[in-house]
C-alpha positions in Angstrom: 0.0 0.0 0.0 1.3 3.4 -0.6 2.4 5.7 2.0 0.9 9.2 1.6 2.3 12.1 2.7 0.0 15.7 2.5 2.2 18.0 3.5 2.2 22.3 4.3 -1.4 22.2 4.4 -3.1 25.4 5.4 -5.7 25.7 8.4 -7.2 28.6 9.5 -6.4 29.2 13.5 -8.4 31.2 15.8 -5.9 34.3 16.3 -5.8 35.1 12.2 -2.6 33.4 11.7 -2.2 30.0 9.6 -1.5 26.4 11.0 0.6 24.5 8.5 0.0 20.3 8.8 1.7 17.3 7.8 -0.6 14.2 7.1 1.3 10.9 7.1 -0.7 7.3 6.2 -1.1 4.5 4.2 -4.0 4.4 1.9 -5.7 1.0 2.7 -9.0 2.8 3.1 -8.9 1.8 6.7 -9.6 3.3 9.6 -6.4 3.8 11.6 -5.7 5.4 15.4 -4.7 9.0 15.1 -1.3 10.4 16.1 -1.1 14.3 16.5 2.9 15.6 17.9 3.3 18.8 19.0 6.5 20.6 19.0 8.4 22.5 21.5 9.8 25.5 22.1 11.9 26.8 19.1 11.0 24.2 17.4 8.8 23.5 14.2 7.2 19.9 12.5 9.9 19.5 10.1 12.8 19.9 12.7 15.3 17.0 12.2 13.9 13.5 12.5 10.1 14.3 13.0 9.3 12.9 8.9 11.0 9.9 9.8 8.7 9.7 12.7 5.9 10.4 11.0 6.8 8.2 9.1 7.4 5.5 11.5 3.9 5.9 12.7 2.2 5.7 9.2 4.0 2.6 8.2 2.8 0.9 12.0 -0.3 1.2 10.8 -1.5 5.1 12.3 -2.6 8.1 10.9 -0.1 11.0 12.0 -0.6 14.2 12.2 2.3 17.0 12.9 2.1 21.0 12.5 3.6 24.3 13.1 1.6 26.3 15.9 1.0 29.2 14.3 3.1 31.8 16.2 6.0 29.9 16.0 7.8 32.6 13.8 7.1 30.0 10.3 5.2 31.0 7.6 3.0 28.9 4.9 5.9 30.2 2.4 8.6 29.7 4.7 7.9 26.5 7.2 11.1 25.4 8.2 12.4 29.6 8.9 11.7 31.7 11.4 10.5 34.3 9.5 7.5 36.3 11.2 9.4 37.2 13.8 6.7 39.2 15.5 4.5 36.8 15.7 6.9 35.1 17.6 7.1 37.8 20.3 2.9 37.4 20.3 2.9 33.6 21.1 1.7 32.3 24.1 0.1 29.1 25.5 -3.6 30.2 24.6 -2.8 30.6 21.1 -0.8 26.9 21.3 -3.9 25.3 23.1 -6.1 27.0 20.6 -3.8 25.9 17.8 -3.9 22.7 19.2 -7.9 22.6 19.3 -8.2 23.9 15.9 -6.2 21.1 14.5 -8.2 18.3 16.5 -11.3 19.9 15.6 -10.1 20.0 11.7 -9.5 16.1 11.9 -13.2 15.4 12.7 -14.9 17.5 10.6 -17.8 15.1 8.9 -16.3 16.5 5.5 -12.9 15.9 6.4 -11.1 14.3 3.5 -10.0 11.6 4.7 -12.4 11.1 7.0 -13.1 7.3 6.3 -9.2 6.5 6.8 -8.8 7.6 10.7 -10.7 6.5 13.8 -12.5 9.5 15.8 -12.5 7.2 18.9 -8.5 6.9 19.2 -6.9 10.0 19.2 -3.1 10.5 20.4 -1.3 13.2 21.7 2.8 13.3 21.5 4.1 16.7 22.6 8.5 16.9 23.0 9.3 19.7 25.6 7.6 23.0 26.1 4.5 20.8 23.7 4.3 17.9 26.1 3.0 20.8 28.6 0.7 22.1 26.1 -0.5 18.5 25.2 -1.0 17.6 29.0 -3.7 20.7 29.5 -5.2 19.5 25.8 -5.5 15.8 27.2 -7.3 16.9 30.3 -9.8 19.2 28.9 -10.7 17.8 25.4 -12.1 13.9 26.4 -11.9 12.6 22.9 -8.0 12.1 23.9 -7.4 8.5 23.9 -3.8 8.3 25.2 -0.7 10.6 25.7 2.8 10.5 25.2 5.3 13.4 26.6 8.6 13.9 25.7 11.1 15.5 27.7 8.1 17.0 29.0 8.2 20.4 30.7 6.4 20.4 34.4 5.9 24.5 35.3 5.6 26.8 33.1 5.3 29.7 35.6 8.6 29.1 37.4 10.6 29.0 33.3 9.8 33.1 33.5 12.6 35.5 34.6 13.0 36.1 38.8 11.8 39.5 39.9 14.3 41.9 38.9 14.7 40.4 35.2 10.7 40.7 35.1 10.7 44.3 36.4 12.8 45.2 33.7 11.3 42.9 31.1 7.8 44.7 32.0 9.6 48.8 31.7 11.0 47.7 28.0 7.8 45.8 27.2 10.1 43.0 25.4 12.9 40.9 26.1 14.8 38.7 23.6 16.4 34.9 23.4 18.9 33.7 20.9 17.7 31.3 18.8 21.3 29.0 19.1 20.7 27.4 15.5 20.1 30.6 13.5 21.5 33.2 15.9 18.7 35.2 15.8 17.7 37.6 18.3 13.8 36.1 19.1 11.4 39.0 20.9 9.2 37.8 23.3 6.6 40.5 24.0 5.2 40.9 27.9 2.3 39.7 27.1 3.1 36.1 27.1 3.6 36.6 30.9 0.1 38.8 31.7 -1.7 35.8 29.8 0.1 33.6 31.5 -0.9 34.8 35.2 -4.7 35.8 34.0 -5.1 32.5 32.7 -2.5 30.7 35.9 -5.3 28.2 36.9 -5.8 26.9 33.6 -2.0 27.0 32.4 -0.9 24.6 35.3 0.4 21.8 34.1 0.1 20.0 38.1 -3.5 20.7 38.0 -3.9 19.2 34.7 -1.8 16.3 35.0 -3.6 15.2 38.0 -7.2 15.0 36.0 -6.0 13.0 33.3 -8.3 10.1 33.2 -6.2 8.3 30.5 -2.5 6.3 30.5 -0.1 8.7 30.1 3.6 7.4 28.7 6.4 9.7 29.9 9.7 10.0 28.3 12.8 11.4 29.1 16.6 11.2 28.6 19.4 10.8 31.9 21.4 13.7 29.7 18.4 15.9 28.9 20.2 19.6 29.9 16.9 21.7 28.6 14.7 20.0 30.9 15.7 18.4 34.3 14.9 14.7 34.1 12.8 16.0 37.5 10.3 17.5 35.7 9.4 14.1 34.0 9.7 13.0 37.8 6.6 15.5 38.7 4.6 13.7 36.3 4.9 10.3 37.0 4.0 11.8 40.6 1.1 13.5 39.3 -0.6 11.4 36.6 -2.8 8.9 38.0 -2.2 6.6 35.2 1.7 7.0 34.2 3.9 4.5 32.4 7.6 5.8 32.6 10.9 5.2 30.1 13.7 6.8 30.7 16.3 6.7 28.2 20.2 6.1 29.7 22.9 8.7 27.7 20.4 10.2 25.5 19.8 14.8 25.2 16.4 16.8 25.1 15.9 15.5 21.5 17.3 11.6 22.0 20.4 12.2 20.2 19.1 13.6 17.1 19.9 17.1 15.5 18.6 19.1 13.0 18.9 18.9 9.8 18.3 15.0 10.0 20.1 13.5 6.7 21.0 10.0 8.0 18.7 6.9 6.9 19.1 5.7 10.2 18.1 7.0 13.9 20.1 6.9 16.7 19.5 3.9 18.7 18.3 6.3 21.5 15.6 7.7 19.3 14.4 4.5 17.8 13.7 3.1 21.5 11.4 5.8 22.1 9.7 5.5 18.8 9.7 1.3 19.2 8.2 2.1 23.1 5.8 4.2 22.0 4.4 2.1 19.6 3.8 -0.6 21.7 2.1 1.9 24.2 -0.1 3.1 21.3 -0.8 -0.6 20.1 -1.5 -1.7 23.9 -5.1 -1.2 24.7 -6.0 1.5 26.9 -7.8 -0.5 29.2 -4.9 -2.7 29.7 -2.7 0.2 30.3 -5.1 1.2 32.7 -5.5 -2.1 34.7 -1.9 -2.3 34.7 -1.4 0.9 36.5 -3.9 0.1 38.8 -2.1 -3.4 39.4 1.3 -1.9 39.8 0.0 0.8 42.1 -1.8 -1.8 44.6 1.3 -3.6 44.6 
């Protein structure tokens, strides 16, 4: 059967900017569990390895689904470059969750166009770093969620903002900027993405949400992750009343990938977490469930 890949396809997202999506399947006319990633901070769908992923999960028999958010600083024209560099400075984790929403909500439209090839009732969530948050606080609000899957998984966002004197001055100037290590550019982020941060606190906290989840949660991290501390994953598995935990020995934030990704091969590191999360997807949620339950009464 052929694999089919739909690539740079344009949504419309609630905040009048564009969210580009990757479709990944085999055409067998079947109905197949859904995979949606999200990406992290920085970061964009085509970053390094994330087609051979896709990949991966299309040939395993799942319908995957990656995307830009749509403040990420891409463009339709340009979707691997951070070129909208404002909207950049006007991102915040609304417009992700929103982004997020729009592209679940795309997915099971009745007139979606391959409508008759995915399965409503089994929808995944992957999210790698600063999107593992942003797919946690999805997964607890939006029930059609089946199972989730974090990687390198970010705990807090509130404590990742600047202490109180960088604040105070990142409040007077009304911007503050990051450099972007793989394209040395100087990336704004505009003080608004901390006062929509603390008038939406409740909602944004990734404890709180963590603890609703109703479904089995996979967490993934690597021992030589220096962007996240392996604690945060820690938190999680605290937190999550239905957790399943690998953690990966010598691999980074990204399991020992980099982008671009021009090798045929992943890293072994990689390939674990890809061949562990399979089996988590293929595993019935149930199962996953009574498991956890076992486990925990043991």
């Amino acid at each position: 059967m052929e694999l089919i890949k739909q690539t740079n396809i344009q949504i419309e997202g609630r905040h009048k900017k564009t969210i580009i999506t990757d479709l990944f399947f085999i055409d067998d006319e079947k109905e197949k569990p859904v995979v949606i990633f999200c990406h992290g901070y920085k970061g964009f769908k085509d970053w390094g390895p994330w087609d051979k992923m896709a990949e991966f999960f299309a040939e395993n028999g799942y319908f995957f689904v990656k995307f830009n958010f749509s403040h990420n600083a891409t463009t339709p024209e340009n979707p691997t470059e951070f070129i909208d560099i404002e909207a950049f400075g006007e991102n915040n984790y609304i417009k992700e969750l929103d982004d997020l929403q729009s592209v679940i909500d795309w997915l099971l439209l009745p007139d979606f166009e391959h409508g008759t090839q995915l399965d409503s009732s089994k929808i995944n969530l992957i999210g790698h770093s600063r999107g593992g948050g942003i797919s946690i606080i999805k997964a607890a609000e939006e029930n059609r969620i089946d199972k989730l899957v974090t990687f390198s998984a970010v705990s807090d966002f509130g404590s990742r903002f600047p202490a109180e004197k960088a604040l105070k001055k990142w409040k007077e100037k009304g911007v503050s900027y990051i450099v972007n290590t793989r394209t040395k550019q100087q990336l704004p982020h505009h003080f608004q993405f901390y006062t929509n941060f603390k008038e939406n606190e409740e909602r944004l906290t990734i404890s709180r949400a963590t603890k609703k989840l109703d479904i089995p949660h996979l967490i993934v991290h690597g021992s030589k992750d220096t962007s996240v501390s392996i604690s945060d994953s820690g938190n999680l598995f605290d937190w999550t009343p239905f957790p399943d935990l690998l953690l990966v020995e010598d691999a980074d934030h990204v399991y020992n990938t980099s982008h671009p990704w021009d090798n045929s091969e992943l890293p072994k590191a990689f390939k674990h977490v890809l061949d562990k999360t399979l089996e988590f997807m293929d595993t019935e949620k149930e199962d996953l469930i009574k498991n956890t339950v076992n486990n925990t009464a043991t």
